[in-house]
C-alpha positions as CSV (number, residue, x, y, z in Angstrom):
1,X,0.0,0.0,0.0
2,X,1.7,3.3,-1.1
3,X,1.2,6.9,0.1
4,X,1.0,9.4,-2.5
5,X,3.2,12.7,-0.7
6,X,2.4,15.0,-3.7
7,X,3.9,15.7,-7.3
8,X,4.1,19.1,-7.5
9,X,6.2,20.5,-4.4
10,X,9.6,22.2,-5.0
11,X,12.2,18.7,-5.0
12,X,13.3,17.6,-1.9
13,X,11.4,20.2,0.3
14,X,9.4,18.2,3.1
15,X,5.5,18.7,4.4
16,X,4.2,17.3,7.6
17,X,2.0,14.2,7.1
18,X,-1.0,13.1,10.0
19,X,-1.1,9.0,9.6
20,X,-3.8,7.3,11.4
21,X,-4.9,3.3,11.7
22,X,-6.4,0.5,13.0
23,X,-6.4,-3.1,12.7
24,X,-8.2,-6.0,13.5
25,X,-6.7,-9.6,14.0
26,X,-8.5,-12.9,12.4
27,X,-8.9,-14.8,14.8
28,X,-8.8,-18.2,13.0
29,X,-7.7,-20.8,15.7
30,X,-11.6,-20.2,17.2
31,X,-13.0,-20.6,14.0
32,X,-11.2,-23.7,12.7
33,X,-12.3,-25.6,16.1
34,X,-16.2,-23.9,15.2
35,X,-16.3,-22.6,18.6
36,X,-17.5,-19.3,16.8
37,X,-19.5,-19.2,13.6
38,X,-17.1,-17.2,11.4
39,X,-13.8,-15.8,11.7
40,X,-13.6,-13.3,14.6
41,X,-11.9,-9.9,14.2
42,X,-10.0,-8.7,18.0
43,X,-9.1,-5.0,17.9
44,X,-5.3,-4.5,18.1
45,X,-3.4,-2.1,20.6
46,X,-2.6,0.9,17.8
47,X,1.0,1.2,19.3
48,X,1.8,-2.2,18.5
49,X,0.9,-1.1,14.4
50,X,3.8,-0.2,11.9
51,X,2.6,2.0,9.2
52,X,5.3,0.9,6.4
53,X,8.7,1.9,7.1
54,X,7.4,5.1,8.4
55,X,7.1,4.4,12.0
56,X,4.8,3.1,14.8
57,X,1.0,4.3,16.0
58,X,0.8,6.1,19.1
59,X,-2.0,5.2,21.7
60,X,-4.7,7.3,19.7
61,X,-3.4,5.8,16.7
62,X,-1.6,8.9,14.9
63,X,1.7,9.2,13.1
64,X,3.1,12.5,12.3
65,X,6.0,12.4,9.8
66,X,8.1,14.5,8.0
67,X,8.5,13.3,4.3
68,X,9.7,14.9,0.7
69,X,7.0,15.7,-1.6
70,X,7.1,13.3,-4.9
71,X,8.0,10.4,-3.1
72,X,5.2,7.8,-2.4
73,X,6.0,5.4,0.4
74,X,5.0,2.3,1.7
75,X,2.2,2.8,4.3
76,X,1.0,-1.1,4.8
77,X,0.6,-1.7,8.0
78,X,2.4,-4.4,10.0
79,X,1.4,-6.0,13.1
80,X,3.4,-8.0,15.2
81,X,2.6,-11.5,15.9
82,X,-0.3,-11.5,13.6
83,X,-0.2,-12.9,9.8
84,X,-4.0,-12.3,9.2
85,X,-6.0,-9.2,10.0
86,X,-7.8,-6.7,8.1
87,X,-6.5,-2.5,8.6
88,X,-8.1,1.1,8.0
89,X,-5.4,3.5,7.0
90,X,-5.8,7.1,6.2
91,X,-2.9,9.8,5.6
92,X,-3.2,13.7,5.3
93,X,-1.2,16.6,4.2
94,X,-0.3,19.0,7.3
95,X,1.3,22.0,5.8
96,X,2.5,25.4,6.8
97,X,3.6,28.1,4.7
98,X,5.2,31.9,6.1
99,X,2.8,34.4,5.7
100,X,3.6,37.4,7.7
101,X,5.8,38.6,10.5
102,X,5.8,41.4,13.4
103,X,8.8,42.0,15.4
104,X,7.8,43.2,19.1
105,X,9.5,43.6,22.2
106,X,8.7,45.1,25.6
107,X,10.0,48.2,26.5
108,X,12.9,47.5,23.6
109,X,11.1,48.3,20.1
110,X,10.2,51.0,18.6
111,X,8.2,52.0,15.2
112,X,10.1,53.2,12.1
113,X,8.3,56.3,11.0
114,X,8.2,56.4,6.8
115,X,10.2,59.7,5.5
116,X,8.0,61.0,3.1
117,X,4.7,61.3,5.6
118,X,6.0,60.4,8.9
119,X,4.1,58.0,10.4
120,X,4.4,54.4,11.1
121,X,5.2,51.6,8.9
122,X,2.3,49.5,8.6
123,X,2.7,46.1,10.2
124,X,3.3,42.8,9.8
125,X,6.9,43.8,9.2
126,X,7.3,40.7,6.4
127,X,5.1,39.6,3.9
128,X,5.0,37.6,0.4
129,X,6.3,41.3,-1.7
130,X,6.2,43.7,1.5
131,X,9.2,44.0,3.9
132,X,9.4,47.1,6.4
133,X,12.6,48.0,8.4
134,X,12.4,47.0,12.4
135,X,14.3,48.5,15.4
136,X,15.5,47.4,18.6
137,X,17.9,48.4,21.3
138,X,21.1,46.5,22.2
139,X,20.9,44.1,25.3
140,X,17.3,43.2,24.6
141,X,15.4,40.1,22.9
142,X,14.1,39.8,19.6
143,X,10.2,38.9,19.6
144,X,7.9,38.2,16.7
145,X,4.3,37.7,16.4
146,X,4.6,34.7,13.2
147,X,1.7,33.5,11.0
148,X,1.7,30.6,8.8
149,X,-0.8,30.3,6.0
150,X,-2.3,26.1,6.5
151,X,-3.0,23.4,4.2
152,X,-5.3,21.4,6.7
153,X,-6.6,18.5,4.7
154,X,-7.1,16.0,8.2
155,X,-6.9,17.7,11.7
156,X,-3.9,20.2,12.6
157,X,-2.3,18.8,15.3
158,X,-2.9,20.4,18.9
159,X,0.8,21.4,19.6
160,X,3.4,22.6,16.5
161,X,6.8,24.3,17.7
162,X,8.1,26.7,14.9
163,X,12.0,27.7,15.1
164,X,13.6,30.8,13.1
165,X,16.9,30.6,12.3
166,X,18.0,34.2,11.3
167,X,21.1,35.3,9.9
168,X,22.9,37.0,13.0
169,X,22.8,33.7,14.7
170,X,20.0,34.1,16.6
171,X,17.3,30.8,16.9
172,X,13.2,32.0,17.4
173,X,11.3,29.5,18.9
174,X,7.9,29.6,19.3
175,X,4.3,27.2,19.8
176,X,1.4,28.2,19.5
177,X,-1.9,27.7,21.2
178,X,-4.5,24.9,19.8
179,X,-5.9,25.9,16.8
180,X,-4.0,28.6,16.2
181,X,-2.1,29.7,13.3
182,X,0.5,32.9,14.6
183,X,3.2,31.8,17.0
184,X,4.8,34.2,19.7
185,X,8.8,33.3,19.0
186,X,11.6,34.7,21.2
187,X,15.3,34.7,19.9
188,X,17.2,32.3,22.1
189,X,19.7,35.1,22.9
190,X,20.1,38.7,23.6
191,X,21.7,41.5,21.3
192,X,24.9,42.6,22.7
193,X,24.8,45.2,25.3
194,X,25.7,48.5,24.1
195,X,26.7,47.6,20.8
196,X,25.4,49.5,17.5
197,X,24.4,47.0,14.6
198,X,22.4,46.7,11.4
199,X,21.4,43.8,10.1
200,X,20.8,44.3,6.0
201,X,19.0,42.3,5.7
202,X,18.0,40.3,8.9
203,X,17.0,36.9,7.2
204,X,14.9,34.0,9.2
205,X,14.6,30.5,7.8
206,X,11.4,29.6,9.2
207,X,10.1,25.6,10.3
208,X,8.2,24.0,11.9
209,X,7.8,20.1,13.6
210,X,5.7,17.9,16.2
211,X,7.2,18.2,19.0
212,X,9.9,15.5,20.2
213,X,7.7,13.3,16.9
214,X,9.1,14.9,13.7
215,X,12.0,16.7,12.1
216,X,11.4,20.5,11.4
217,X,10.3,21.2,7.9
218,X,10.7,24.2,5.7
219,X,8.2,27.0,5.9
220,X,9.6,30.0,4.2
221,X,12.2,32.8,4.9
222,X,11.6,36.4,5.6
223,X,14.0,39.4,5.3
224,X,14.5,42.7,7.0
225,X,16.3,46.2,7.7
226,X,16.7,45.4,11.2
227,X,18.6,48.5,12.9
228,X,20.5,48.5,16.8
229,X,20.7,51.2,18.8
230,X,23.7,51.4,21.2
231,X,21.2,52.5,24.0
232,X,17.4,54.0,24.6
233,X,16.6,56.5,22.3
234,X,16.3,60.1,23.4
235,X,14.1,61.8,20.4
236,X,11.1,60.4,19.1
237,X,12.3,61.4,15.3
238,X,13.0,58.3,14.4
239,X,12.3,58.2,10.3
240,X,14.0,55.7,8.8
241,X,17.0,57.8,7.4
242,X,18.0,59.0,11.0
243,X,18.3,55.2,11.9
244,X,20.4,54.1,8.5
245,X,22.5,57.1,8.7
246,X,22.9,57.1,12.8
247,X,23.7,53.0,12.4
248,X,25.1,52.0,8.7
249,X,28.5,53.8,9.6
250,X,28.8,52.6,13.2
251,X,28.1,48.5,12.8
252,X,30.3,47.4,16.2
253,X,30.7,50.0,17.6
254,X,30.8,50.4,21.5
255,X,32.3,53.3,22.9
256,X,30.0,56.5,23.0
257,X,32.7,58.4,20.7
258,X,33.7,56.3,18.6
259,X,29.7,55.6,17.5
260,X,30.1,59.8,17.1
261,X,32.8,59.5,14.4
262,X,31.3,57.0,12.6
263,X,28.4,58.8,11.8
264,X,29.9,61.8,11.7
265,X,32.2,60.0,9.1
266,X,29.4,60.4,6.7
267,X,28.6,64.3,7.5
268,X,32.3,65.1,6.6
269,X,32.4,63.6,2.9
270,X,29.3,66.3,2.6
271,X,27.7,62.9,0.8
272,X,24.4,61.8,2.9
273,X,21.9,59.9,0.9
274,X,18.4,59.4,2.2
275,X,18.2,54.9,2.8
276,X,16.7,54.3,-0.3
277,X,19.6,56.1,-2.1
278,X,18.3,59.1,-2.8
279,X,20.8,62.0,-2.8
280,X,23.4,63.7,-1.8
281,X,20.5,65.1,0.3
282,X,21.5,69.3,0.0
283,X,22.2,72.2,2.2
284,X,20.0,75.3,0.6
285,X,19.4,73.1,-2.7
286,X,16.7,74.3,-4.8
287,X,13.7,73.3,-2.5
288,X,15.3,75.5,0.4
289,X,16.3,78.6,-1.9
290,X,12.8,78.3,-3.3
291,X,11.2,78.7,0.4
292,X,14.0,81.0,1.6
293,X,11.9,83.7,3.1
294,X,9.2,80.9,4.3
295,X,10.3,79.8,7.7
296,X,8.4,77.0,8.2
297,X,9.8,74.9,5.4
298,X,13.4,73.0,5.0
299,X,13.9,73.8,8.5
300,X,13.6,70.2,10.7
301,X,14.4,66.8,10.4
302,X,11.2,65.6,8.6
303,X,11.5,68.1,6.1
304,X,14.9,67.4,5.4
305,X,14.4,63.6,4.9
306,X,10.9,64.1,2.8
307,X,12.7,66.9,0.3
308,X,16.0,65.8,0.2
309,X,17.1,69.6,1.0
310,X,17.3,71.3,3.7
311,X,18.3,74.4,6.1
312,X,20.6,74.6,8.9
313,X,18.4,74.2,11.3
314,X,17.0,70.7,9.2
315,X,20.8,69.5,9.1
316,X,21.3,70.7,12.7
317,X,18.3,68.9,13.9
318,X,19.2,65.9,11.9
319,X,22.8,65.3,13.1
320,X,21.3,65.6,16.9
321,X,19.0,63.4,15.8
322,X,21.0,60.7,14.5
323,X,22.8,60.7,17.7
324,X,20.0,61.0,20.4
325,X,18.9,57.5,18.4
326,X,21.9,56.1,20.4
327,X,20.5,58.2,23.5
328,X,23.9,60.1,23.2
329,X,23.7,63.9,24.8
330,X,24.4,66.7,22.8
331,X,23.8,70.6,22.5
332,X,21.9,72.9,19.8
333,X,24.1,76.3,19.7
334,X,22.7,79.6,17.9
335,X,25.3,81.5,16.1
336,X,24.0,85.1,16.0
337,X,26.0,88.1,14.4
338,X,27.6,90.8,16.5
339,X,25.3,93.7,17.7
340,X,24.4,96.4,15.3
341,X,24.9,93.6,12.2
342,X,21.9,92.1,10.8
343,X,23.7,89.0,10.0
344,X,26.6,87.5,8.3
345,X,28.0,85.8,5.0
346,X,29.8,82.7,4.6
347,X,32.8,82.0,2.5
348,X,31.5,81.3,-1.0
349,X,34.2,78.5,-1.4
350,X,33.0,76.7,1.1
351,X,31.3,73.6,-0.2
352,X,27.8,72.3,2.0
353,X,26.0,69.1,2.3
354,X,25.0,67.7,-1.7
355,X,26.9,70.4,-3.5
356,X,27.5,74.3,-3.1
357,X,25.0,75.9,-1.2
358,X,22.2,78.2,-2.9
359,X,22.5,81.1,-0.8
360,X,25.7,82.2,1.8
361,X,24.1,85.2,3.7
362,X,22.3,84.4,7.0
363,X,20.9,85.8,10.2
364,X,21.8,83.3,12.1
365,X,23.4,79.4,11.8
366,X,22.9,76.4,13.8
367,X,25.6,74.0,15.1
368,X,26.0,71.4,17.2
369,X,28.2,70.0,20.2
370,X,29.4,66.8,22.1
371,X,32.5,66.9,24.2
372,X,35.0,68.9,23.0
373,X,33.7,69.6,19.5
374,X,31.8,72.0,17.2
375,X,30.1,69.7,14.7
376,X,28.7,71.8,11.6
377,X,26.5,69.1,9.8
378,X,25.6,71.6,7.1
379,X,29.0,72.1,6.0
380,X,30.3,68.7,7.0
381,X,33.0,71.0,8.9
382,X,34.4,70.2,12.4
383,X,35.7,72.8,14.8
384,X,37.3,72.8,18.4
385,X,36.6,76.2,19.6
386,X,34.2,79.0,18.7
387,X,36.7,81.5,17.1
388,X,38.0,78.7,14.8
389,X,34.7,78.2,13.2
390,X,34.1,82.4,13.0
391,X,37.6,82.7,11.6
392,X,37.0,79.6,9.2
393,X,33.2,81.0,7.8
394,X,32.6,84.2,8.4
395,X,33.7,86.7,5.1
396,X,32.0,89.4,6.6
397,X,29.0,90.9,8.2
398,X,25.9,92.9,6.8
399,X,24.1,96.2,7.9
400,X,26.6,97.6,7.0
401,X,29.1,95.4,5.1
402,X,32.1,94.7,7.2
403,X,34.5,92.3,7.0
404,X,35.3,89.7,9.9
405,X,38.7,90.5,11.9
406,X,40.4,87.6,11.9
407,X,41.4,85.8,15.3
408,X,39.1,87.9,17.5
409,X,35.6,86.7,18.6
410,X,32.7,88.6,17.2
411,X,29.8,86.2,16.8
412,X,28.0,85.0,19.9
413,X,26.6,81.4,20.6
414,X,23.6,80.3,21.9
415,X,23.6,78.6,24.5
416,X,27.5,79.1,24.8
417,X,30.5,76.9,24.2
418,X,33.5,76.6,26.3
């Protein structure tokens, strides 16, 4: 007696199988000495039943097994100590395919907000043609919420344990409930504590198995942007750009300044590209000179990351930004012109962020600072002391025109800088 396992899977990829039978011995010694009319059928313990070469009935009579499709096997069942008996058998498909997955964790995840309208991405995460970026924060545990698309063609059994096997060496394991089809998995281990990561993509080879009965069969894979911050963030700006450019250039990273340079690293070659590659993202490109005198646009970090251009206060915003993702301090300074000036110019040679800037002549500028340093995102300039950036900007001030005296202090910083 053969069962059929399918023709048309992909070769060599296994689906779950639900065997179930019964026999009945003949008893003929009563019937040859006519103590009973006609041969007499006695009902045989099903864990004493070989189905074929697949394996042995339990007490209800079920065998779950793990075979490749487009291999019929031998399901004849085979009872010990008996030549003559009649036998039920019956065999059903039990499959599970991937069909979404939501990465969650308490108190250690947070949503991705979409650059172009800054909300949420949708969830699930993963499906068949959709895949969303995910974030956690080093030293916690990876979670998903799973669901499996089923081919039920005899009863699902009560208990299936489904493991994940994802590409940073992490293993999700999850059962589910009876009946159900979405496992809760946890990753078997923690992300490092304190260390900045980005996983691109985060794959998971999905299975699934009968507990302690069958080998784990193929489900499907998903695949991810999956971003690490070094600790909890400290601005709720988290579009997806902030978290490529605060993580791509600091993968490993530990120490609190050296996750600084790295992403600074990016600022200086005055080449930041939005995640999806669009870019060199501009200081005053043609979207900020074309809402110059408007100053409610090209001025923050969702602007910046929607348009592609931006202000100094968009750039400033942004670099703080990308840093506060790591929950790493750092200060917003106002550089204002001398009193009696209206404001100042900036050397014409001086290249910005995306190419040279569309306009040079401001009331004010925005930098930022962490320990000992000036950063100036816009310019993708770095400066250890206030008269160093003055001397190494300013050309001269307006209202009227004067030019900047080199090596003393004339500009003023809000709040100050050592």
């Amino acid at each position: 007696m053969k069962m059929d396992t399918g023709s048309k899977g992909i070769p060599g990829r296994k689906s779950l199988f639900r065997a179930t039978g019964s026999t009945q011995a003949i008893l003929y010694e009563k019937w040859k000495a006519r103590t009973e009319p006609s041969p007499e059928g006695a009902d045989v313990p099903p864990e004493t039943i070989e189905i074929g070469d697949l394996g042995r009935l339990d007490t209800n009579g079920v065998l779950y097994v793990a075979l490749p499709d487009g291999a019929p096997r031998d399901a004849t069942p085979l009872v010990a100590d008996f030549n003559n008996y009649t036998f039920d058998v019956n065999a059903a498909k039990l499959k599970q395919t991937l069909d979404a997955v939501t990465f969650t964790a308490t108190n250690w995840f947070l949503p991705v907000l979409i650059d172009t309208n800054g909300v949420s991405y949708p969830t699930p995460h993963w499906k068949t043609n959709q895949s969303h970026p995910a974030m956690f924060v080093s030293g916690s545990r990876m979670r998903t919420t799973t669901g499996f698309n089923v081919l039920q063609e005899g009863a699902f059994p009560a208990a299936i344990v489904v493991k994940g096997e994802a590409s940073n060496g992490h293993v999700f394991w999850g059962t589910n409930s009876a009946g159900s089809t979405d496992f809760e998995t946890v990753a078997d281990l923690v992300l490092e504590n304190h260390r900045v990561d980005f996983f691109n993509p985060l794959t998971i080879h999905w299975s699934y198995a009968v507990p302690g009965r069958t080998e784990f069969v193929d489900a499907g894979t998903s695949s991810n942007q999956v971003y690490v911050t070094w600790s909890a963030s400290a601005t709720a700006n988290l579009y997806h750009t902030v978290l490529d450019v605060a993580c791509r250039n600091a993968i490993g990273r530990t120490i609190e300044t050296d996750i600084v340079a790295g992403i600074w690293s990016g600022f200086e070659g005055r080449n930041v590209n939005r995640w999806d590659g669009v870019g060199p993202m501009r200081y005053w490109g043609p979207i900020s000179y074309a809402n110059g005198l408007d100053t409610t646009k090209c001025i923050d970090t969702f602007d910046l990351v929607k348009y592609a251009d931006g202000k100094c206060g968009a750039w400033g915003e942004f670099f703080r930004d990308t840093l506060s993702t790591h929950g790493v301090a750092n200060t917003k300074h106002v550089i204002n012109s001398p009193q009696n000036f209206q404001g100042f110019s900036i050397y014409a040679i001086l290249p910005g962020q995306g190419g040279t800037p569309l306009a040079r002549l401001f009331s004010n500028h925005e930098v930022v600072s962490h320990g000992v340093n000036l950063y100036d995102p816009s310019y993708g300039a770095k400066h250890l002391s206030k008269l160093l950036w003055e001397d190494g900007c300013v050309d001269y001030y307006v209202g009227p025109e004067t030019p900047d005296e080199k090596g003393v202090l004339q500009t003023s910083f809000t709040p100050d800088f050592p």
